[in-house]
PALOTI-62108 format. One record per residue (C-alpha): residue in three letters; x negated, y, z negated. Coordinates in steps of 0.05 Angstrom, whole numbers, padded with zeros to 5 digits, always signed. Example, Ala and Ser with C-alpha at 12.3 -4.5 7.8 and 13.67 -1.06 7.14 Angstrom:
% PALOTI-62108
ALA-00246-00090-00156SER-00273-00021-00143
END
This chain:
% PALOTI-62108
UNK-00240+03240-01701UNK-00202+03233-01765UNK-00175+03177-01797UNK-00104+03171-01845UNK-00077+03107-01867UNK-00010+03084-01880UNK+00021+03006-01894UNK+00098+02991-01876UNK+00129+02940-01918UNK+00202+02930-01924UNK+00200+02913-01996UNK+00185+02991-02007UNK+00261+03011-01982UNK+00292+03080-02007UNK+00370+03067-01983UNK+00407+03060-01921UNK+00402+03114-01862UNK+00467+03130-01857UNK+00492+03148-01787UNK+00518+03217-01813UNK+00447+03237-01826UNK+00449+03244-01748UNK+00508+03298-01748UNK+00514+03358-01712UNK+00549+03432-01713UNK+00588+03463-01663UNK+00616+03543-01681UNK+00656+03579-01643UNK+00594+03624-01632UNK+00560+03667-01581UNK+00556+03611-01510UNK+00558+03546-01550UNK+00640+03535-01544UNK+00659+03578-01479UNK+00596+03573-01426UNK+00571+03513-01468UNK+00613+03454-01477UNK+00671+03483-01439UNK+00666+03520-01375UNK+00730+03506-01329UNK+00700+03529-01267UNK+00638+03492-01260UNK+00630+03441-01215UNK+00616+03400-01265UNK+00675+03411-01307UNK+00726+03352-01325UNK+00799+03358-01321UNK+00803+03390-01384UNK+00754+03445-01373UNK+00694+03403-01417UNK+00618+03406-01371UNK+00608+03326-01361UNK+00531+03341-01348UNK+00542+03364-01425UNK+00584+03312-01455UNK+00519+03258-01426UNK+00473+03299-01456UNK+00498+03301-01526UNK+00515+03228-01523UNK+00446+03213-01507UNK+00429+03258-01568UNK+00463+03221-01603UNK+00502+03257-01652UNK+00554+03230-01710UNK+00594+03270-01742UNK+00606+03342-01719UNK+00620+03397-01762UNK+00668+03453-01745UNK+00689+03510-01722UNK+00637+03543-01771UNK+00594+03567-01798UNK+00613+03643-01810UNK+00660+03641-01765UNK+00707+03597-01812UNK+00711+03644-01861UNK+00748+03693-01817UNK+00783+03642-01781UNK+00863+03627-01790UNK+00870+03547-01754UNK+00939+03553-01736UNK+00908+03597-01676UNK+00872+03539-01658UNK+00942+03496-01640UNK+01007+03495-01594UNK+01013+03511-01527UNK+00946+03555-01506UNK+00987+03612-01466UNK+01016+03627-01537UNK+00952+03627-01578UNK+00923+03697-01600UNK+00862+03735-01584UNK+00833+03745-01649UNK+00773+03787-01668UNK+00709+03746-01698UNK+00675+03797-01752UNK+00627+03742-01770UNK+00596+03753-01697UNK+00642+03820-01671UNK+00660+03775-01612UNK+00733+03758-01594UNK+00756+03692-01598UNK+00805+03668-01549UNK+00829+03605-01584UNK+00832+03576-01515UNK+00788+03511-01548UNK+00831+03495-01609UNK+00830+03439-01656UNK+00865+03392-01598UNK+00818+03406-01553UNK+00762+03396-01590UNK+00791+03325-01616UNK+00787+03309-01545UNK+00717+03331-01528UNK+00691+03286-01590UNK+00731+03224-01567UNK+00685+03241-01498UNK+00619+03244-01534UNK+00640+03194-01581UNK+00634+03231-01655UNK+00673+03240-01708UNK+00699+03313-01735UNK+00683+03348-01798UNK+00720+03399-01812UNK+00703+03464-01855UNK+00763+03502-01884UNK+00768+03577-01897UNK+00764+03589-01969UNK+00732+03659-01948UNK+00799+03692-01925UNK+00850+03634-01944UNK+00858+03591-01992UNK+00888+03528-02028UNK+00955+03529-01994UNK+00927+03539-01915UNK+00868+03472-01929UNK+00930+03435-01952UNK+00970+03452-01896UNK+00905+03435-01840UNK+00898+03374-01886UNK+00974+03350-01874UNK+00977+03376-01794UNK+00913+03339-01790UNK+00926+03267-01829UNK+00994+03258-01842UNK+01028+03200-01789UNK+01090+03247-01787UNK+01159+03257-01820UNK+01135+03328-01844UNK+01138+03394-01819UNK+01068+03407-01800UNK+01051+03323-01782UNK+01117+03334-01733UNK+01089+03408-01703UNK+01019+03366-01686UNK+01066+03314-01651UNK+01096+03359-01618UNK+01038+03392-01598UNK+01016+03323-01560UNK+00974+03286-01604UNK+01024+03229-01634UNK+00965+03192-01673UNK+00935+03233-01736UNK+00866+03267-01731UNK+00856+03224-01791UNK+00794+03265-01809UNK+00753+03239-01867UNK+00695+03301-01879UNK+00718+03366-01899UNK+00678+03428-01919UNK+00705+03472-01977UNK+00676+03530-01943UNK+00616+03558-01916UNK+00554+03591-01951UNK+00604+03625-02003UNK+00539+03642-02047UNK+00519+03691-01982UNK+00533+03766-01996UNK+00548+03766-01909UNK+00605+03720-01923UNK+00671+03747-01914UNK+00708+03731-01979UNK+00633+03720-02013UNK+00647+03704-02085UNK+00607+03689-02157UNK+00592+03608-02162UNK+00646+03622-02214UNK+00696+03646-02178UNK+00681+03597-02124UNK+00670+03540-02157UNK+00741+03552-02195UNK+00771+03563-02123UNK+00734+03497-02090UNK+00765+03450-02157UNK+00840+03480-02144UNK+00834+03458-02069UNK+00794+03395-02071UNK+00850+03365-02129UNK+00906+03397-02086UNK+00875+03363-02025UNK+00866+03297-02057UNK+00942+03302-02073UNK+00958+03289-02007UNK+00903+03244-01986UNK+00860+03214-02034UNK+00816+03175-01980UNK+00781+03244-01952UNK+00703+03270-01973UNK+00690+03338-01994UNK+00638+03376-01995UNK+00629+03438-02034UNK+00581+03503-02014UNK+00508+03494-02043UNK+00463+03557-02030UNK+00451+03579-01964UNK+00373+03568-01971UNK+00331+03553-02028UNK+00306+03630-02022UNK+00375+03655-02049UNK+00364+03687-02113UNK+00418+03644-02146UNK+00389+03585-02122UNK+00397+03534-02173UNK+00446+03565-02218UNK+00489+03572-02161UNK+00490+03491-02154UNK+00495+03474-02227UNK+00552+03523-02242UNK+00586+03506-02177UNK+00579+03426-02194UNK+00603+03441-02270UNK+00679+03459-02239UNK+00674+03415-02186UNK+00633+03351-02198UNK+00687+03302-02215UNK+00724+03333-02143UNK+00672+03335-02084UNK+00628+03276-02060UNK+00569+03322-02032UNK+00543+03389-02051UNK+00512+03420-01983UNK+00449+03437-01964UNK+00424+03495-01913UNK+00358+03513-01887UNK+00322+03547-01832UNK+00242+03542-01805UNK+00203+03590-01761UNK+00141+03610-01752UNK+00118+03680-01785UNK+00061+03729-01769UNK+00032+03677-01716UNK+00019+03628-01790UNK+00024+03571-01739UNK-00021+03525-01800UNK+00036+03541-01849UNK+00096+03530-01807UNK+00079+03463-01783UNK+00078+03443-01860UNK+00150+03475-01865UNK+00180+03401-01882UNK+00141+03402-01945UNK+00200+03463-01975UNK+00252+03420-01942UNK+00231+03358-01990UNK+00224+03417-02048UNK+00291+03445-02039UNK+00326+03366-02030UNK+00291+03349-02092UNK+00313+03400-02134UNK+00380+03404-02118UNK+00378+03324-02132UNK+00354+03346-02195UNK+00406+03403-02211UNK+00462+03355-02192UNK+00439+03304-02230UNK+00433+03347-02292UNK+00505+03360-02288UNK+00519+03295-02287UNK+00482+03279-02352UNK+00513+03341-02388UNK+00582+03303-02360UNK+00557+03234-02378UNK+00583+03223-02314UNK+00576+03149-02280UNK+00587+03184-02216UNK+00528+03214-02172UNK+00543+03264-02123UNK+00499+03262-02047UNK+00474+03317-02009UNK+00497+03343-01940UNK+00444+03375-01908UNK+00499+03407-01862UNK+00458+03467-01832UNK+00382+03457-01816UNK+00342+03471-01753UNK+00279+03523-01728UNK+00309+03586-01722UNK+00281+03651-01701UNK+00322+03697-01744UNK+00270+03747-01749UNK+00272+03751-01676UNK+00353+03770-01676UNK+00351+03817-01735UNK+00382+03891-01696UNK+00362+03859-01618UNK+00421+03870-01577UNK+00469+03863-01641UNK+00544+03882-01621UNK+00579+03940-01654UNK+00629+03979-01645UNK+00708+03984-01654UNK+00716+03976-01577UNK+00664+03927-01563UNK+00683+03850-01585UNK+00653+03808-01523UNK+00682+03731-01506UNK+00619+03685-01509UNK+00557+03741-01504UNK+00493+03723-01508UNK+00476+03702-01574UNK+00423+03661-01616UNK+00394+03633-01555UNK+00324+03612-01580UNK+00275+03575-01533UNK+00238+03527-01564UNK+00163+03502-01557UNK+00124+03443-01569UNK+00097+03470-01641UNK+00168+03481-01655UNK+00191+03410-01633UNK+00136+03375-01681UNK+00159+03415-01741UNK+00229+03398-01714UNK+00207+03323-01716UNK+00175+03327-01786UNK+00245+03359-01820UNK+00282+03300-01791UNK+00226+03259-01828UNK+00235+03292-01891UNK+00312+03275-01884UNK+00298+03202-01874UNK+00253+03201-01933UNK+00317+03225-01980UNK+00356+03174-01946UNK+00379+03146-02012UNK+00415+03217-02031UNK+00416+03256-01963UNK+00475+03214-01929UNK+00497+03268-01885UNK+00460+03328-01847UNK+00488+03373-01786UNK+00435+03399-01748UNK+00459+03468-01724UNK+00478+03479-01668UNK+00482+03431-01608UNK+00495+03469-01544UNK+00459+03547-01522UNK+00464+03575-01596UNK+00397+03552-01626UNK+00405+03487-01586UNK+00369+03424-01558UNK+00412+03433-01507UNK+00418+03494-01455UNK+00465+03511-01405UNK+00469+03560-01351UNK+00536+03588-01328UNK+00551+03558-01257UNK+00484+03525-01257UNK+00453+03464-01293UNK+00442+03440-01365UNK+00371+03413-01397UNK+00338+03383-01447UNK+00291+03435-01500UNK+00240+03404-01523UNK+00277+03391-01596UNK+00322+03349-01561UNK+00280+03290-01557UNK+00249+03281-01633UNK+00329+03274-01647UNK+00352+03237-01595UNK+00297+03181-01607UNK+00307+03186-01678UNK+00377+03181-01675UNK+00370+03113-01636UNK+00306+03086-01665UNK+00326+03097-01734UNK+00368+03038-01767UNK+00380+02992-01828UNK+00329+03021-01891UNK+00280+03076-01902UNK+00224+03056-01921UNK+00172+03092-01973UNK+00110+03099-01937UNK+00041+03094-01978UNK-00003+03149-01940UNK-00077+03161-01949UNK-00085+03227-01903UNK-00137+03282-01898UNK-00111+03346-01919UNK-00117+03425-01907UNK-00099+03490-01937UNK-00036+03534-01911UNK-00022+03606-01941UNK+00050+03584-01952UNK+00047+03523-01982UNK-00021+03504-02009UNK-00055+03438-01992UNK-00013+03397-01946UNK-00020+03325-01927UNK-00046+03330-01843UNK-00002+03268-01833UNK+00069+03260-01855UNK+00109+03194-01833UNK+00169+03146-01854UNK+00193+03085-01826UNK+00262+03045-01821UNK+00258+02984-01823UNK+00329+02947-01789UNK+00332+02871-01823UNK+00396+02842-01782UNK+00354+02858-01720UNK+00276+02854-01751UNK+00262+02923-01712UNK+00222+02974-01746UNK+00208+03048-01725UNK+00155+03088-01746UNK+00152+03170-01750UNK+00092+03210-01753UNK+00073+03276-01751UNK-00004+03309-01743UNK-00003+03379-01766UNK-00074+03391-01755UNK-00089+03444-01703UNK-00150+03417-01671UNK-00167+03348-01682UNK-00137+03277-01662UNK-00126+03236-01720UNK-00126+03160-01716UNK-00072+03120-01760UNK-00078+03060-01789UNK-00022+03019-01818UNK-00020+02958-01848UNK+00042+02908-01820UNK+00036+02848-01850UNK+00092+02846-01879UNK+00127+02853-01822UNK+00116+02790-01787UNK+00094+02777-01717UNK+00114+02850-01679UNK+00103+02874-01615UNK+00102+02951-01595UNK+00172+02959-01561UNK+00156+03032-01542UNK+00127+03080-01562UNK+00138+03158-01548UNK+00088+03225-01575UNK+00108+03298-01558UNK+00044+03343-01551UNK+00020+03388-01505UNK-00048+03417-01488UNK-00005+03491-01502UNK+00029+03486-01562UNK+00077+03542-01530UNK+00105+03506-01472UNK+00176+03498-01468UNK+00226+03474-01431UNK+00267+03543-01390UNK+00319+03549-01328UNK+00259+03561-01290UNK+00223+03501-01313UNK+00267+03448-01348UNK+00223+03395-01355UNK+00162+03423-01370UNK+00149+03395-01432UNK+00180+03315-01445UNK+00146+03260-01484UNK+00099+03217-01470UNK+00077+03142-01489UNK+00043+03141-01551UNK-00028+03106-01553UNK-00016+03055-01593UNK-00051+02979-01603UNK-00035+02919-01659UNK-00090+02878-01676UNK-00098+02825-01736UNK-00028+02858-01772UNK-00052+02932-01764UNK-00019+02978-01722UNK-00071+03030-01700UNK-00038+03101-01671UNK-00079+03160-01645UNK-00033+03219-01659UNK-00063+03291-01615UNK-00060+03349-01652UNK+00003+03395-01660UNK+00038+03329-01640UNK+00094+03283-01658UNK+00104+03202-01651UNK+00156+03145-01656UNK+00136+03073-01650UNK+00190+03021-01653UNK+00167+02953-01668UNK+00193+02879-01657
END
């Protein structure tokens, strides 16, 4: 058996955990809107159409803020569609995912659905096909009491109070050559400063955030960010951030260190944004928004079943629908870790998507919804996780990946909550074979008791959770024992843990 240690102190705090670092992403893609969140003729459909079994799931999740309608799909996508009375709404052709769109869940509709699972909307604007004028016109239909021509149209399209939204994107992946309108970092970056001032014209109270790089394996990675930030650093509060884990020629070893490039990528773009800010002699910092990240199979997608044709746009196909394992839940568990550890500068993340389309959530037309096995490392992080994060000393055995190099076989961070003492603790064992036993030192923490305690492992680290079998995989209770002010955790291999303390 091997050993790592670890001691959890609350004097060792890295910033607040902000709940938008437990945001989601809903796009009008593939099953996630229509067949997803919204299927009229299901038994367990509301009155408006939205699947309640849904709706409990994601508020168990426990999501924030939502971002929306896209993704790619924004940059095609024209939002007055998306209002008035649905009968009169057009059928409008997606090229970001050759699907047709039927606008029948608008920006109304949607408003309603997050009132049900009790988030808040951010919205991304089209600066792919649109521009200045159109954000300034969603901006006014979407925040302004009334008195105005657009603030009056929303009113009269039944929603008297204002969306009074407070995140807006400027964009989505512009540095992507699959982008419609895909532009230089110059041409963008000019584009995102014109909209963002216009923007703050009429409402000064709203957060931007502007288009990072759509992966830190973009060739204009880094220049992208510090040219972008250069127009736009004294306009936007966040640059984003976007990223993407799977497992490659069966390298299981290398993708459960995977977290390790999501700290990489955070920390340099910290660093690029912060450069800007000396060159500026700026006393302003600008966050990150983490708003894409998630284990994605895109390998698996690249040509399978992909839709062409000039007669062939499908409403809601088949699309994305990854199943998920136990490996890919514990490298799942470890990005949210890495998140939490940036606390201090990552103060807002999406995890894309929520609902069918690379989801912890899956539905079946006509038939039931259930949990994959990513569901629970957020849903118990999303609750567990309050007040500080804390910097976590870690003495840990460590082994060689072909990716990365040497990597740590324990990662971990804790919060630590002091209006309510509570702490939680997250760990991750990458190794492939062996238990490891954890130590940490709580001292500091006073007189705790375990509260609970859960660990996701399985003895196949390819079990997941289907229609056929929806609860094959779910977490256990973690073996875990406090003894003269050490907490002692036995983690199983391949596995992940959460320990909340009292």
């Amino acid at each position: 058996m091997t050993n790592a240690h670890l001691t959890i102190d609350p004097q060792f705090a890295i910033g607040a955990v902000r709940r938008r670092l437990f945001g989601g992403f809903v796009e009008h893609l593939g099953r996630h809107v229509y067949d997803g969140i919204y299927e009229p003729g299901h038994p367990e459909a509301d009155e408006e159409g939205f699947r309640r079994d849904v709706i409990e799931l994601v508020k168990e999740l426990g999501v924030s803020t939502i971002r929306y309608p896209g993704g790619n799909f924004v940059s095609g996508f024209r939002w007055e569609d998306s209002v008035g009375p649905r009968e009169q709404r057009p059928r409008r052709l997606d090229l970001a995912w050759h699907s047709t769109e039927t606008n029948e869940v608008g920006l109304h509709e949607f408003a309603s659905w997050l009132d049900k699972v009790g988030s808040d909307l951010m919205m991304a604007l089209n600066l792919g096909t649109r521009g200045t004028l159109e954000a300034i016109d969603l901006l006014e239909y979407a925040n302004v009491p009334g008195g105005s021509a657009l603030s009056d149209q929303r009113v009269a399209n039944g929603r008297t109070e204002p969306f009074d939204v407070r995140m807006w994107c400027l964009g989505n992946e512009m540095d992507g050559p699959w982008q419609l309108g895909h532009r230089s970092a110059d041409d963008y970056g000019k584009l995102a400063s014109q909209t963002a001032k216009g923007m703050r014209q009429l409402d000064p109270s709203i957060e931007l955030v502007v288009c990072g790089s759509s992966g830190a394996g973009m060739p204009t990675f880094g220049e992208w960010e510090r040219v972008v930030l250069s127009h736009t650093y004294d306009d936007v509060d966040y640059i984003s951030l976007h990223a993407y884990y799977q497992e490659r020629n069966g390298d299981l070893a290398s993708f459960l260190a995977s977290s390790t490039d999501m700290d990489h990528f955070i920390e340099s773009v910290i660093t690029t944004a912060d450069h800007v800010k000396a060159v500026r002699r700026s006393d302003k910092t600008i966050n990150l928004s983490f708003d894409e990240w998630n284990v994605w199979y895109l390998d698996r997608w690249e040509g399978v079943d992909k839709i062409t044709g000039i007669d062939n746009w499908p409403v809601a196909p088949r699309l994305l629908e990854d199943v998920y394992s136990v490996a890919d839940a514990v490298v799942f568990g470890s990005l949210m870790i890495s998140l939490i550890k940036h606390a201090d500068r990552v103060t807002s993340a999406s995890l894309a998507q929520l609902v069918n389309v690379i989801a912890p959530i899956m539905t079946e037309p006509g038939g039931p919804a259930w949990r994959q096995t990513t569901f629970f490392p957020f849903s118990i992080t999303s609750r567990l996780a309050r007040g500080n994060a804390l910097r976590l000393p870690i003495e840990s055995p460590q082994y060689d990946t072909t990716v990365y190099g040497t990597v740590p076989l324990v990662d971990a961070v804790a919060t630590n909550d002091p209006e309510t003492g509570r702490t939680a603790v997250f760990l991750v064992n990458r190794s492939l074979t062996e238990t490891i036993t954890v130590t940490a030192g709580i001292a500091a923490l006073g007189d705790v008791r375990v509260l609970e305690s859960h660990t996701l492992a399985d003895d196949d680290v390819n079990a997941k959770n289907t229609l056929q079998e929806p609860e094959r995989v779910t977490p256990g209770e973690a073996a875990v024992a406090i003894a003269d002010g050490v907490l002692t955790v036995k983690l199983p291999p391949v596995s992940w843990t959460a320990v909340s303390l009292g």
